[in-house]
TORNU-539827 format. One record per residue (C-alpha): x, y, z. Coordinates in nm, 4 decimals. Each point is the difference from the previous one (the first is absolute). Example, Ala and Ser with C-alpha at 12.3 -4.5 7.8 and 13.67 -1.06 7.14 Angstrom:
     east    north       up
   1.2300  -0.4500   0.7800
   0.1370   0.3440  -0.0660
This chain:
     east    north       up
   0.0494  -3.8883  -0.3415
   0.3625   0.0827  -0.1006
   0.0384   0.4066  -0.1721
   0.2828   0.1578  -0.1404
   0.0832   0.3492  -0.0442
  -0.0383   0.2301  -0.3236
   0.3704   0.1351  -0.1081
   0.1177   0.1189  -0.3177
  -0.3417  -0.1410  -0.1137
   0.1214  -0.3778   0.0942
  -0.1577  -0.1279   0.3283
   0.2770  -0.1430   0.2201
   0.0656  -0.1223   0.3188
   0.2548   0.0319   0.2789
   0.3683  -0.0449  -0.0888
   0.0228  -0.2052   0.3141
  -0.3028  -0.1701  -0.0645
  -0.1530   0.1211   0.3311
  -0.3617   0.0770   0.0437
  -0.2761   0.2102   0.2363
  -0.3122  -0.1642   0.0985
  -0.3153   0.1988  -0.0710
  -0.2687  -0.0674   0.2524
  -0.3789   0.0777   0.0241
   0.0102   0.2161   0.3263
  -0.3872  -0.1262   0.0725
   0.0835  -0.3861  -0.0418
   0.3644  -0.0166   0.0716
   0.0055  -0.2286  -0.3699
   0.3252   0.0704  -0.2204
  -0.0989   0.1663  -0.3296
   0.2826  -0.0380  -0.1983
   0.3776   0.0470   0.0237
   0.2170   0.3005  -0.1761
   0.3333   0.0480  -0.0495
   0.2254   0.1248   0.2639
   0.2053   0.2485  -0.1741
   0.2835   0.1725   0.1096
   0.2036   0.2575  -0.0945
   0.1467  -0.1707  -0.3690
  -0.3429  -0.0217  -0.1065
  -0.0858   0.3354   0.0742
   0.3231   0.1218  -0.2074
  -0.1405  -0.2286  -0.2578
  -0.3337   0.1821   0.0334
   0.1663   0.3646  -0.0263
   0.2237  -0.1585  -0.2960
  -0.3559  -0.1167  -0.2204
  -0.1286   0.3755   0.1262
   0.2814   0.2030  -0.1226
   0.0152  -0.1834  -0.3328
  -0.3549   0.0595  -0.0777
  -0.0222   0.3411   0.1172
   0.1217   0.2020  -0.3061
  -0.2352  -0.1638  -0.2510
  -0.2832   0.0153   0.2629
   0.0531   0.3617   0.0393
   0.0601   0.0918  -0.3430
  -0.3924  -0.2077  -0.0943
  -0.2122   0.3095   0.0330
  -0.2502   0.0446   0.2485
  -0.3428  -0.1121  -0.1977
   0.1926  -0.3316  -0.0979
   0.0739  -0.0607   0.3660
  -0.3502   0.0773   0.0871
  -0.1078  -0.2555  -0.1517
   0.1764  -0.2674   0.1573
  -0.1365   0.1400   0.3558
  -0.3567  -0.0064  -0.1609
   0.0173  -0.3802  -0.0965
   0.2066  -0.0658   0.3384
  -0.3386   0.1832   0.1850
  -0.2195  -0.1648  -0.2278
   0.1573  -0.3516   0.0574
  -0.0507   0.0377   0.3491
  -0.3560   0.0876  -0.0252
  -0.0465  -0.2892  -0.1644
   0.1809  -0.2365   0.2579
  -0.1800   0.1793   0.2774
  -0.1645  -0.2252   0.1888
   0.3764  -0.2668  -0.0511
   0.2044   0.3452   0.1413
  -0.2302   0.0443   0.2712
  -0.0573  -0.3294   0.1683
   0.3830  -0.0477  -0.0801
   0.0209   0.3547   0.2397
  -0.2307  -0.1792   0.2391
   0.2231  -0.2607   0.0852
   0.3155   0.1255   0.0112
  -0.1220   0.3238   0.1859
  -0.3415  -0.0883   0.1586
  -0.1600   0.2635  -0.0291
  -0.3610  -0.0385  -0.1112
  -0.0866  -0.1362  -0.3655
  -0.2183   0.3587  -0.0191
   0.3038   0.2182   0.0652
   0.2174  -0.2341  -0.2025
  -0.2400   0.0813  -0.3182
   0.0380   0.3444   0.0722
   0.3495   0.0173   0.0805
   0.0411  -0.1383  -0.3787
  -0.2146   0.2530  -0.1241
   0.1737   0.2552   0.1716
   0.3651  -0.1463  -0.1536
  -0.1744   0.0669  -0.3417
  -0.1010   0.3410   0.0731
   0.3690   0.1011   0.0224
   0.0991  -0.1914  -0.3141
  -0.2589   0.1650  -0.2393
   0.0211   0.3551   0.2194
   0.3591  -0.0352  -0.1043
  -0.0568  -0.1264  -0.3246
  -0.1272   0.3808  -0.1016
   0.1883   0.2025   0.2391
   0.3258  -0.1281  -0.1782
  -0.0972   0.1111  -0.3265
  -0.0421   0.3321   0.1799
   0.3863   0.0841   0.1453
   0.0384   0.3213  -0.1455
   0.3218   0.1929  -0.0264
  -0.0113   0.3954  -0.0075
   0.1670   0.2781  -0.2073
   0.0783   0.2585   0.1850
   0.0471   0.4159  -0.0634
   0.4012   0.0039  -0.0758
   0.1654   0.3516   0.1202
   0.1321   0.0821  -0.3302
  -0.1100  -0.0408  -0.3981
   0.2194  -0.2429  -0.1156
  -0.0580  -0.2778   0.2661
  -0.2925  -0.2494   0.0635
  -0.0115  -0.1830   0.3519
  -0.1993  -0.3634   0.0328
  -0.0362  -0.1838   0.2516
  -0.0323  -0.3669  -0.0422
  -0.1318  -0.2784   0.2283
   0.1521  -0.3036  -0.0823
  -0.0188  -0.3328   0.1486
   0.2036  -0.0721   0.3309
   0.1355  -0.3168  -0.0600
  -0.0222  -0.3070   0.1867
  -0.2556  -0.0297   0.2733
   0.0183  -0.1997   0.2831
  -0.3822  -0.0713   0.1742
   0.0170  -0.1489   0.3485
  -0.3708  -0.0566   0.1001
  -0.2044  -0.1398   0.2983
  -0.2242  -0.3210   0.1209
  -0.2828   0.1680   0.0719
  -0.1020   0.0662  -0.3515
   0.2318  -0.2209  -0.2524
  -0.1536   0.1129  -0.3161
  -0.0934   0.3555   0.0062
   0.2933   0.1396   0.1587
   0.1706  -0.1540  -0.2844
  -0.2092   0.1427  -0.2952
   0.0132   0.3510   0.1878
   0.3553   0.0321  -0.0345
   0.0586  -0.2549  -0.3348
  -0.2697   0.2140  -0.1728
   0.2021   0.3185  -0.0057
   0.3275  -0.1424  -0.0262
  -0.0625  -0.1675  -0.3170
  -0.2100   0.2790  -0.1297
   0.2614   0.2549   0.0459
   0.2649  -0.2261  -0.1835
   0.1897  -0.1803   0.3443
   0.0812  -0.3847   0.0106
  -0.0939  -0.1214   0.3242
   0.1619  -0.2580   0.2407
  -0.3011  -0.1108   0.2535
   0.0804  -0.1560   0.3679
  -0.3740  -0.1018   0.1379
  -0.0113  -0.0797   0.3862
   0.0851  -0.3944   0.0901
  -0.3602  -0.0972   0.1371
  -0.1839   0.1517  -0.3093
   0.2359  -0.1296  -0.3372
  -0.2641  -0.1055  -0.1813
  -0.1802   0.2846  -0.1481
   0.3090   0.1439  -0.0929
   0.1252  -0.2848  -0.1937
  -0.3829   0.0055  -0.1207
  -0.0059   0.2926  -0.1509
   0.3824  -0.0905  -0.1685
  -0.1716  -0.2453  -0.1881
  -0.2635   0.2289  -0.1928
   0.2747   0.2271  -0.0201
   0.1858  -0.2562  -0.2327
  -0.3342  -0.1288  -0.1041
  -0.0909   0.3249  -0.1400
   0.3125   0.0571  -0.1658
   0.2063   0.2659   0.2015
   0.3823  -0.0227  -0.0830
   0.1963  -0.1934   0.2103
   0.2027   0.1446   0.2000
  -0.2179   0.2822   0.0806
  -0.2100  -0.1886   0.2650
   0.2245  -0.1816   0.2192
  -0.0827  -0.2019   0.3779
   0.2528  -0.1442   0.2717
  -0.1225  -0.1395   0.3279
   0.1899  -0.0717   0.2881
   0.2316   0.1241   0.2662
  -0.1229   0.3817   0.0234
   0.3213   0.1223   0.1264
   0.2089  -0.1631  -0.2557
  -0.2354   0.1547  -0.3180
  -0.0190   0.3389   0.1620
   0.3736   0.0347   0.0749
   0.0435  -0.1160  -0.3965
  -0.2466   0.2423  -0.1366
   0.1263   0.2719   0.2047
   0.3544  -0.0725  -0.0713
  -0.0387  -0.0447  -0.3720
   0.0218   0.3570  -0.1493
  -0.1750  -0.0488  -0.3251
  -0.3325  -0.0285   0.2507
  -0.0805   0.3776  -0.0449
  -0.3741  -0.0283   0.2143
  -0.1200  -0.1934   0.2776
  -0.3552  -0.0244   0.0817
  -0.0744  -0.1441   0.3693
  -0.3499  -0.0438   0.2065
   0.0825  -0.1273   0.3713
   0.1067   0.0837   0.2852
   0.2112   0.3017   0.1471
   0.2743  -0.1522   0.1371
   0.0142  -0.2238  -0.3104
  -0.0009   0.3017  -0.2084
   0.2154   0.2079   0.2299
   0.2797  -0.2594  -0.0922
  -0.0860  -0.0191  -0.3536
   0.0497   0.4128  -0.0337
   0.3601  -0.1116   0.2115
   0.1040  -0.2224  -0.2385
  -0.1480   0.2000  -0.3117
   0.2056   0.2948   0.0495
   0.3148  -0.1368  -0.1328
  -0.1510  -0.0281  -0.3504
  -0.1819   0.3666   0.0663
  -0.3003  -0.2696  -0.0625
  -0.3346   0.1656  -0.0991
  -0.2508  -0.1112   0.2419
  -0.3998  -0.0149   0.0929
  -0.0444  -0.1256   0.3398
  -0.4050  -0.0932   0.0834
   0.1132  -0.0908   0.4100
  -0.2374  -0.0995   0.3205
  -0.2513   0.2386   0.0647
  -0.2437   0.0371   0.2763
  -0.2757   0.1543  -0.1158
  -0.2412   0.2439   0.2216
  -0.4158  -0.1025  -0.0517
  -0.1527   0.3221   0.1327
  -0.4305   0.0064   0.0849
  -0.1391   0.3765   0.0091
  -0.3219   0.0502   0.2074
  -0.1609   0.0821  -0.3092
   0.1162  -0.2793  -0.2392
  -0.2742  -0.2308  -0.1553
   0.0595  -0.3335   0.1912
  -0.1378  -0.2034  -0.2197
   0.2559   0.1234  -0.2211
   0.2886  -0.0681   0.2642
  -0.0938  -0.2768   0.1317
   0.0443  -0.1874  -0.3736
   0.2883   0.1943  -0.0977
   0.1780  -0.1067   0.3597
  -0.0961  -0.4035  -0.0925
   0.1524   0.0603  -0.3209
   0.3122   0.2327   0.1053
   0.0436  -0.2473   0.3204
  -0.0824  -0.3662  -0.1013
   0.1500  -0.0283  -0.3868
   0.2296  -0.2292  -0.0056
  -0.0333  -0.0852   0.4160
   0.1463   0.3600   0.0551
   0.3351  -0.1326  -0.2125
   0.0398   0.3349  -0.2007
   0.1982   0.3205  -0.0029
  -0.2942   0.2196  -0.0201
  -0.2568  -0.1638   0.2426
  -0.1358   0.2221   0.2977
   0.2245  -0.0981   0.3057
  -0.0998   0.2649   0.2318
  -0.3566   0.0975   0.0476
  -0.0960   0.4032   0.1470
  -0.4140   0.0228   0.0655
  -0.0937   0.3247   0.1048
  -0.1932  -0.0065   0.3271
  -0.3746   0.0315  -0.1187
   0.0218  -0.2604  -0.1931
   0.2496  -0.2333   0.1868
  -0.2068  -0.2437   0.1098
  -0.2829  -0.0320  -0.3208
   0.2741  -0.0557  -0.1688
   0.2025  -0.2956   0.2096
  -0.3568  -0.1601   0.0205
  -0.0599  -0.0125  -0.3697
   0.3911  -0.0763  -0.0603
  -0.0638  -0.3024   0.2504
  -0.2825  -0.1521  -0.1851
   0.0997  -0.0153  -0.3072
   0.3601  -0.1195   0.0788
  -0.2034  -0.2676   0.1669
  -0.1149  -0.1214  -0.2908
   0.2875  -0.0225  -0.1992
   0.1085  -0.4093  -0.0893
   0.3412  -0.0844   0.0349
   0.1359  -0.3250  -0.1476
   0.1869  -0.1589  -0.3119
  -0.0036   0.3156  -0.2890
  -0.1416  -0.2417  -0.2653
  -0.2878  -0.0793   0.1836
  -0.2960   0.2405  -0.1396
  -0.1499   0.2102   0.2639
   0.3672   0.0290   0.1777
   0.0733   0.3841   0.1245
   0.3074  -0.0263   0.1406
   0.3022  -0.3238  -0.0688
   0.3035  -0.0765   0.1541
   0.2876   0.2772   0.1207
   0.2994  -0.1386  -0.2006
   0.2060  -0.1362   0.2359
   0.0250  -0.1471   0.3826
   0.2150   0.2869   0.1045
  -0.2931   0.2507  -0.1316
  -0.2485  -0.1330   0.2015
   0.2484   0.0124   0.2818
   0.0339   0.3858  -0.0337
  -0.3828   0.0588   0.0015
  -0.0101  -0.1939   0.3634
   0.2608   0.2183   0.1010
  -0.1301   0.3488  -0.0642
  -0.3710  -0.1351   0.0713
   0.1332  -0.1245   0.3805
   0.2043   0.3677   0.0276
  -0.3132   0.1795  -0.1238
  -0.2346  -0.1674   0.2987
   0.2793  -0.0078   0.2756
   0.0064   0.3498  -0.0820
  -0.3391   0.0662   0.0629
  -0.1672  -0.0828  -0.3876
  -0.3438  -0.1504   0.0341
  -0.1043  -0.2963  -0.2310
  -0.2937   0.0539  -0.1952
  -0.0080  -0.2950  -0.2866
   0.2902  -0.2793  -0.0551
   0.3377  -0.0063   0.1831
   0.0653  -0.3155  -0.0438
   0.1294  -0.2922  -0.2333
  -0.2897  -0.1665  -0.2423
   0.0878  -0.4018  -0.0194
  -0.1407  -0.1256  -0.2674
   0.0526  -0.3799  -0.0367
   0.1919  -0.1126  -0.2695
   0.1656   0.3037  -0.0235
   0.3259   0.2053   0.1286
  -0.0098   0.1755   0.3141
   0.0452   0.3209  -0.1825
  -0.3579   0.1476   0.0415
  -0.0726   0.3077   0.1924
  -0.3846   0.1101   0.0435
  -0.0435   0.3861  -0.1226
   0.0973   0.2287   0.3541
  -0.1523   0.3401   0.1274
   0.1449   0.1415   0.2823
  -0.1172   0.2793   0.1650
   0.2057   0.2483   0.2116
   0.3223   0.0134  -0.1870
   0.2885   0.2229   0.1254
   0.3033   0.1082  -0.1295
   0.2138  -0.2038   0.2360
  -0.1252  -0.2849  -0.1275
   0.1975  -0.2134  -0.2888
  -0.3501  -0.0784  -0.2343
   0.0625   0.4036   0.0096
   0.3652   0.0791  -0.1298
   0.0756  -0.3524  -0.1972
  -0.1800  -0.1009  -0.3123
  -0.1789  -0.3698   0.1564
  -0.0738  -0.0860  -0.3922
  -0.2837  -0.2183   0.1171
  -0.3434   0.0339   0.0633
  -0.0737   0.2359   0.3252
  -0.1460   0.3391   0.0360
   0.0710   0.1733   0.2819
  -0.1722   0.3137   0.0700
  -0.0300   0.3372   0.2211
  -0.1907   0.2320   0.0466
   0.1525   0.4052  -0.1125
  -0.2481   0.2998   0.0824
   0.1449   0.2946  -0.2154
   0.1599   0.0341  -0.3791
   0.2939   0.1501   0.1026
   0.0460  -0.3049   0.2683
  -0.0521  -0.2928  -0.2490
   0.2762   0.1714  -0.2715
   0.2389   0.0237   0.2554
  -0.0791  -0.3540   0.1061
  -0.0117  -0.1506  -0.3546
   0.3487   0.1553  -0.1190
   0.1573  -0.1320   0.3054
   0.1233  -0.2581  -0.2185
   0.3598  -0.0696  -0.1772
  -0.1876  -0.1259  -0.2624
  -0.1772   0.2088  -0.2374
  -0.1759  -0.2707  -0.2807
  -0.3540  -0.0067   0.0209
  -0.2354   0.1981   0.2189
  -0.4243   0.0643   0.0100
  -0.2642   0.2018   0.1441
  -0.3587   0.0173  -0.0203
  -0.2338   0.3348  -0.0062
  -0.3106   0.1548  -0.1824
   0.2195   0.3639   0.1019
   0.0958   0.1134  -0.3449
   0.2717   0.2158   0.1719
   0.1124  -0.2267   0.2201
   0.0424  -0.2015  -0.3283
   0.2604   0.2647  -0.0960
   0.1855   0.0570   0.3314
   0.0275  -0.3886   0.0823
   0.1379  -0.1256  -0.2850
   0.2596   0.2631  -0.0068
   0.1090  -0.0066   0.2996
   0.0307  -0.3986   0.0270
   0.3691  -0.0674  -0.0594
  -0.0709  -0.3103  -0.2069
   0.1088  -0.0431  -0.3835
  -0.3563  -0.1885  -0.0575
  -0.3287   0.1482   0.1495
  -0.3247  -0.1813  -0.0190
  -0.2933   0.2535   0.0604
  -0.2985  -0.1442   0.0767
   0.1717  -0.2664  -0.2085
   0.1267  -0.2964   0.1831
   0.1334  -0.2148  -0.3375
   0.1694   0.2789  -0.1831
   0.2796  -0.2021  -0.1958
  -0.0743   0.0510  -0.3856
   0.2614  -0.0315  -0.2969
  -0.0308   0.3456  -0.1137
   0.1454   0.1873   0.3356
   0.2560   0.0413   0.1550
   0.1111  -0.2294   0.2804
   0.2724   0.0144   0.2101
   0.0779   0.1159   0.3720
   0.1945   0.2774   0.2194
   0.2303   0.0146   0.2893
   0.0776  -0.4013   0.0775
  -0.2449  -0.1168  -0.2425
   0.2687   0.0791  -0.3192
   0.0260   0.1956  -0.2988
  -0.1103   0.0293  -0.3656
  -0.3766  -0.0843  -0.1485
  -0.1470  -0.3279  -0.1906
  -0.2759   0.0846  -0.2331
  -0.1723   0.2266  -0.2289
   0.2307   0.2300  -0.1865
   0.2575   0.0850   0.2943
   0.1299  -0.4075  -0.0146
   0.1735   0.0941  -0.3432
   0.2433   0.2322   0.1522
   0.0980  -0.2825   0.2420
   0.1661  -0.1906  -0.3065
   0.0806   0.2702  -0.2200
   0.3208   0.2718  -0.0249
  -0.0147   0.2925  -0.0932
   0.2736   0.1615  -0.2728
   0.0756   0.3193  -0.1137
   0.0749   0.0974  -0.2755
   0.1675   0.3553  -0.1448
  -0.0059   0.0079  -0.3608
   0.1456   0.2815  -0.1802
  -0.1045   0.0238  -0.3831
């Protein structure tokens, strides 16, 4: 299959002519080809942005709604097509593909309303004959760089609120996951959103990036990855004074009170751990049990990982798919071999899964127990599926151990202690805290990291101010 790319509302390919390959990480089989674009098709891009963006701001906010209601709606309908098209371009299971797409529709009718809700203010003036406003007004053209590891809804969670608030957009998808992004392009036409205010390149990331950060009529750039990636994007940014949101690695803290409700953790640590194979920003990657409950809780934890089926995502009944790509699987070997030459003691998996007829790119869901803090598994996110754990015996010991961290994304803990509730959550140095809660993402609230884990918030309310300015205004009368 042969796509092309949505620009200025015409879908085009490559100036060159040259192409990527698209492959199904569990089968190795090419998917389709897209268009290797470069940096004259991403100035074409900003050139279809910036020449729909006055009319697109000047629609007001209920009409615009209601192009992100029929784009959500559209993709309800073409669930099940979106989801097993997820499936094999990302491999993650056909269940979490399904509710990855109903996740991408959550922000597109959350924004939908919250856009017909950017209110200005009028504000006391210090003398009789003035008034003072102030305005929020669309930013201008954004540019959303988003990730593999979910293709459509980190889309719709920035797209959402860009268009809502009255910004063109200029989307770069990552290479190995094109095709939900192009995807959702074609509702967006389908559904009759001006062209020129959706717009998608693929291709050579430095190339795009460069061009969007170079071009100054890009006023916002939205970006989920990694830190050093986004380190250099905040580089390059600051010639333009860019406005940015930066959603970088994390490493996120899973702590176990004596008195939590284990049945409770041990589902919410599945879920937290083993969604997409441990490929997410947000999953637990370091586990803290507190001693009387230590070893209930690896033995539970061991059983049930036990159980979990690993294989090809569309097959029902399939847990956990593929890691997306040779050298991910590579990285999980490494920090699992550090963790048990370091001492770590293997307690389910730690190992490749060969399934025949398949890639090798299968790794059987990991618990370690005895992590340290010298170990790799410990300081680097492994973005696969392995849970190390160890064991903490006071509150004041596990904060100290859990904030230990550059990263500061995601973090949880578990109790029945309604002030412990209190003094754990704020003293967790984590922009997201899941409290007896181990899936806590939701399109109202605010997410977003601290320290190395970036800046600025995606959802609920707090998203608008990401793509809006704010203007002043003195008016004497």
């Amino acid at each position: 299959m042969e796509t092309r790319n949505l620009i200025g509302g015409t879908w085009i390919d490559a100036e060159d002519g040259s192409t990527i390959s698209v492959h199904n990480p569990a089968t190795d089989d090419e998917l389709a080809v897209v268009p290797e674009h470069g940096a004259a098709e991403t100035r074409q891009a900003i050139d279809a942005a910036w020449n729909a963006q006055a009319d697109w701001a000047a629609l007001p906010a209920a009409n615009r709604s209601v192009y992100l209601s029929r784009l959500g709606a559209s993709m309800r309908r073409d669930t099940e097509r979106l989801a097993t098209l997820m499936t094999m371009e990302q491999g993650k299971p056909l269940a979490e593909a399904r509710g990855e797409i109903a996740y991408a529709i959550s922000f597109l009718e959350w924004a939908a309303e919250e856009g017909k809700r950017v209110y200005g203010d009028i504000v006391p003036a210090s003398s009789a004959d003035k008034r003072i406003l102030a305005l929020r007004q669309p930013v201008g053209i954004a540019a959303i760089i988003t990730p593999w590891n979910f293709p459509a809804a980190m889309i719709t969670r920035k797209l959402g609120p860009a268009l809502a608030c009255g910004c063109t957009t200029v989307i770069k998808p990552a290479e190995a996951t094109p095709l939900s992004a192009i995807a959702i392009g074609e509702l967006a036409c389908e559904v009759g959103i001006p062209a020129g205010v959706v717009n998608i390149v693929t291709g050579d990331a430095a190339a795009i990036g460069e061009t969007l950060l170079d071009d100054d009529r890009v006023r916002k750039l939205s970006f989920t990855g990694s830190t050093n990636v986004g380190r250099l994007l905040m580089k390059q940014a600051s010639k333009n004074l860019l406005r940015l949101s930066l959603e970088l690695g994390g490493h996120a803290p899973f702590i176990v009170f004596d008195d939590a409700n284990l049945d409770l953790v041990v589902d919410a640590a599945v879920a937290c751990k083993f969604r997409n194979a441990g490929q997410t920003c947000i999953c637990a990657n370091r586990f803290y049990v507190q001693a009387g409950v230590y070893d209930e809780f690896n033995a539970r934890f061991a059983a049930v990982i036990s159980e979990l089926s690993v294989g090809n995502g569309l097959q029902e009944g399939v847990h956990i798919g593929p890691l997306i790509s040779d050298a991910a699987v590579s990285k999980v070997e490494e920090h699992v071999e550090d963790a048990t030459s370091l001492g770590a003691n293997v307690l389910a998996g730690a190992k490749r899964v060969r399934i025949d007829g398949l890639a090798d790119r299968f790794y059987a869901p990991t618990l370690l127990a005895g992590m340290t803090p010298d170990m790799k598994l410990c300081r680097e996110e492994t973005f696969g599926p392995v849970a190390p754990v160890a064991r903490f015996e006071t509150e004041a010991e596990v904060i100290k151990l859990a904030n230990a961290s550059e990263y500061g994304l995601a973090a949880y803990f578990f109790t029945r202690d309604g002030a412990r509730l209190w003094r754990v959550a704020e003293a967790l140095e984590y922009g997201i805290i899941g409290a007896n809660d181990g899936a806590p993402s939701t399109a109202q609230a605010p997410f977003g990291g601290v320290k190395h884990s970036g800046f600025g918030r995606e959802g609920g309310k707090y998203v608008m101010d990401e793509y809006t300015e704010l203007k002043y205004v003195s008016w004497r009368i």
